[in-house]
N, C-alpha and C positions, 0 to 999 in steps of 0.2 A: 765569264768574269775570270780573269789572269787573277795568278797569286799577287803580283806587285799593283794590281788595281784595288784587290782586296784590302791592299796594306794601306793603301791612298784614299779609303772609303773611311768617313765619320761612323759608319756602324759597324766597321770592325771590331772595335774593343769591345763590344757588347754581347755582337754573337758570334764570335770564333770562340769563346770559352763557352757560352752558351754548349754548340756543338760539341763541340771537345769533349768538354763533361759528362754530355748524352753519351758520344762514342766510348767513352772510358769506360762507363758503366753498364752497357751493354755487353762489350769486350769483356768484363771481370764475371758477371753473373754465371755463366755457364760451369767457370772453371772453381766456382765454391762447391766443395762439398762439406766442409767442417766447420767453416764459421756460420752458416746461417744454422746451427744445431744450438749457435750461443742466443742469447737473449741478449738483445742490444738495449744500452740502457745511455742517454743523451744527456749529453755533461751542457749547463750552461752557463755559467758563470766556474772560472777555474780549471785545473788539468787535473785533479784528482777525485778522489773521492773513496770515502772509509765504510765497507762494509760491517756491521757487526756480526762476530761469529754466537749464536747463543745454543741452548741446549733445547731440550723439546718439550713442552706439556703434555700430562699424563694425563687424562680423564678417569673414570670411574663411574664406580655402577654405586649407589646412595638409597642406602636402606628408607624405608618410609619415614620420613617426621624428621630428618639426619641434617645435616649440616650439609652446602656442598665444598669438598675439601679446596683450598685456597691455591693458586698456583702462581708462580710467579716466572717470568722468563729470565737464566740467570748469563749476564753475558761475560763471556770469559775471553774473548780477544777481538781486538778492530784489526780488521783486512784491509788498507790501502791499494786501490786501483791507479793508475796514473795514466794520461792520455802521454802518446810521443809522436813525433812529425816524423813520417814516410813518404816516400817520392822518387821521382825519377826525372828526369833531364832527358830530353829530345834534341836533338838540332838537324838542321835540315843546309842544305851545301845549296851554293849560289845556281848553281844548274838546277838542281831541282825548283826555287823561284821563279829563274829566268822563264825555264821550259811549263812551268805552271801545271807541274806534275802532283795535282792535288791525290791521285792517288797511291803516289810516295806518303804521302802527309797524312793521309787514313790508314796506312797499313802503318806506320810507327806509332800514332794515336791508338789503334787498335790493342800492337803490342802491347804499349803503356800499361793501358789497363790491364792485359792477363799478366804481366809484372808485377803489379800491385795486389791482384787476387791470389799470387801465388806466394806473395811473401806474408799476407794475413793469413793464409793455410800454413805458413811455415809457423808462423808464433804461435798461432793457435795451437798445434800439434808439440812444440817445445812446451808450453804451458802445460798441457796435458801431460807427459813425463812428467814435469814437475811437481805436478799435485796427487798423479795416481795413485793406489794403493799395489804397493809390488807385490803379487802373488806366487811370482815365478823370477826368479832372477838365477841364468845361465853364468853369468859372470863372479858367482858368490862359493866357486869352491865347490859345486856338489850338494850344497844342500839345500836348494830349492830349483833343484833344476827341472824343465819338463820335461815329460815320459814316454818321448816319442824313439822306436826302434828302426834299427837299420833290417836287411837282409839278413843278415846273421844271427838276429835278433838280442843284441847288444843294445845300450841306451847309444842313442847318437845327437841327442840334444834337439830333436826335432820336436815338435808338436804337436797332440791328438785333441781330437773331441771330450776326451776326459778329462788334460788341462782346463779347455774350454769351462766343462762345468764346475772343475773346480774356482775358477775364477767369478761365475756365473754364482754360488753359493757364497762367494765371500760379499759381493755385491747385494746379493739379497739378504744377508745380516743387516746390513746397514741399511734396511728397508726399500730398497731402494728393485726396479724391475727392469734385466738386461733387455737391451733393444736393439744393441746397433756393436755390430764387431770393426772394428776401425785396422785395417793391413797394408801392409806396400806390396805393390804388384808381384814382386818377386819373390814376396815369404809369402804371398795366398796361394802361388804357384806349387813351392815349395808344400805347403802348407793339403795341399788336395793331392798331391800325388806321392804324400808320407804314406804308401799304401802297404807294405810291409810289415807283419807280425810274426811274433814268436808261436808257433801254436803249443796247445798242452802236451803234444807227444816231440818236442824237439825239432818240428820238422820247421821248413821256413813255408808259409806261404805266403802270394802277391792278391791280397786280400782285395779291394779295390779291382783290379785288373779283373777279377770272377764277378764283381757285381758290377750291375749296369747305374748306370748313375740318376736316373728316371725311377732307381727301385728307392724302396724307405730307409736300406742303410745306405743310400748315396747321397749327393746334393745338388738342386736341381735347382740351376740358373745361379743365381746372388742371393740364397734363401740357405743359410744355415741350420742346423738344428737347433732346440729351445725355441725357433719361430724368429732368431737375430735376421737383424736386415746386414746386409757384408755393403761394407766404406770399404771401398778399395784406392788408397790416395798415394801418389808418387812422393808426397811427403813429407809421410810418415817415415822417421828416421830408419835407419838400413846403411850397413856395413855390408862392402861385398866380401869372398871369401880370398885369404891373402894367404899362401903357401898351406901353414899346418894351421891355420885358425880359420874357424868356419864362419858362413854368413850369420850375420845377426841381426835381428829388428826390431823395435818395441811394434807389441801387440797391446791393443785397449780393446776393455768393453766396457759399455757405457749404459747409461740411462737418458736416453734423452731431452727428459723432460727435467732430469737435474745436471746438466750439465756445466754449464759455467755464464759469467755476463759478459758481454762485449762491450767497454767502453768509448764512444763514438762523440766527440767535441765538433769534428765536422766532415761532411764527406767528401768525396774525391772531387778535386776543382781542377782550374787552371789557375798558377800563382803568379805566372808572367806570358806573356803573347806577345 
C-alpha cells in the first residue's frame, strides 16, 4: 500500500490515528522518568479542578470509661489544578508521499512522542522548584549555602552527603520518608567526583580517589546512601559555568509516595490527518 492509496482508502481516517497514537505512546513511555512518580488523576467534565489543603488528625490513647476526643479536619486553603493543550505539528514534503516513504513518517511520529514526553518532564520538574522546600540556596549570599570543599579545602559551593542528610532530616520532619534523589547528569557527575577534603592536620586529601567505590563509603551503581534510589534526568534545571560564576542545579529529594497529582483531561491523540 502507497502513502497516496492510503489517503484514497475510506479506512484511512480511522486508522492512521488509530496507529499514530499507538506510536506516540510507545515513543514517550521509555523517555518518562518523573511524571509516572505523579499520580494521575482524570478530569471529566471541565479543565480544572480545586484541591483542598487541610491539616491532619491527631488520635490518642483514651483512659477507660473517657470520652473519645472529637476531631475535626480544618481546611485552610483550595489549590486549583488546571488542564492546558500541548502538541506538536509534523509535516511531511511531497516526495516523501509520492516516494511512499512510510518510514519517514514513523521516524517523525516516533519523534513526536519523545517530544511530548520530554516536555511533561520539563513541567513536571519546573513544578517541583516551585513547590519545594529550599534547604540549601547557593544563590542567597552565604547563608545557606552547601558545604562542599575544593582541594585547598575552602568552601567551593559543591555538595556532600551531609547536605544530602540535611535535607533528608528536613523532609522527615514533615513526616514524610526520602526515596528518590532527583539530579542533572552533569551536577551527579560533579556531584561523585566532589571527592576532596580538608583533613584535621591541614593537609588536603583526594578522599574518594583512596576508596574503591564497591566499599561502604562509596556508591555502587544508582544506590545512594539513606537507601535513595538516584533520578538522573537531563531536565532537571542546570546552568553551565559562564566565566567567574559556576555551574548550578536545583537538586530534589523526594518521597515518592507524596509526591504530587498529574492532571490528565485526555491523552495523546491525533487532532488532524
Amino acid at each position: 500500500v502507497t502513502i497516496k492509496e492510503a489517503f484514497a482508502s475510506p479506512d484511512a481516517p480511522i486508522l492512521f490515528p488509530r496507529i499514530i497514537n499507538r506510536t506516540l505512546r510507545e515513543a514517550a513511555e521509555p523517555e518518562a522518568l518523573i511524571t509516572p512518580l505523579l499520580s494521575t488523576v482524570r478530569l471529566g467534565k471541565g479543565r480544572s479542578m480545586e484541591f483542598p489543603a487541610v491539616n491532619a488528625i491527631q488520635a490518642a490513647e483514651i483512659p477507660e470509661g473517657q470520652e473519645y476526643p472529637e476531631q475535626a479536619l480544618a481546611f485552610a486553603k483550595q489549590i486549583e489544578g488546571k488542564v492546558s493543550k500541548k502538541g506538536v505539528k509534523i509535516v511531511f514534503t511531497e516526495e516523501v508521499i509520492q516516494d511512499s516513504l512510510w518510514d519517514i513518517v514513523g521516524l517523525h511520529v516516533r519523534a513526536a512522542g519523545r517530544a511530548m514526553a520530554r516536555l511533561k518532564e520539563q513541567i513536571a520538574l519546573a513544578r517541583f522548584a516551585g513547590a519545594a522546600t529550599v534547604v540549601f540556596d547557593n544563590d542567597n549570599g552565604g547563608v545557606d549555602d552547601t558545604t562542599g570543599l575544593g582541594y585547598a579545602g575552602t568552601a567551593n559551593l559543591t555538595m556532600t552527603w551531609d547536605d544530602v542528610v540535611d535535607m533528608a532530616a528536613v523532609l522527615m520532619a514533615e513526616n514524610h520518608v526520602a526515596t528518590d534523589f532527583i539530579v542533572h547528569p552533569l551536577m551527579w557527575s560533579i556531584f561523585l567526583k566532589n571527592e576532596a577534603f580538608h583533613g584535621p592536620d591541614g593537609a588536603n586529601y583526594q578522599g574518594a580517589r583512596e576508596r574503591k567505590l564497591g566499599s561502604k563509603e562509596g556508591v555502587v551503581n544508582s544506590t545512594a546512601p539513606l537507601g535513595l534510589n538516584v533520578l538522573v534526568s537531563p531536565f532537571v534545571s542546570f546552568t553551565a559555568k559562564s566565566g567567574a560564576t559556576p555551574a548550578k542545579s536545583d537538586v530534589f529529594l523526594i518521597d515518592r509516595s507524596e509526591v504530587g497529582v498529574m492532571l490528565v483531561k485526555d491523552d495523546m491523540s491525533t487532532d488532524e490527518w
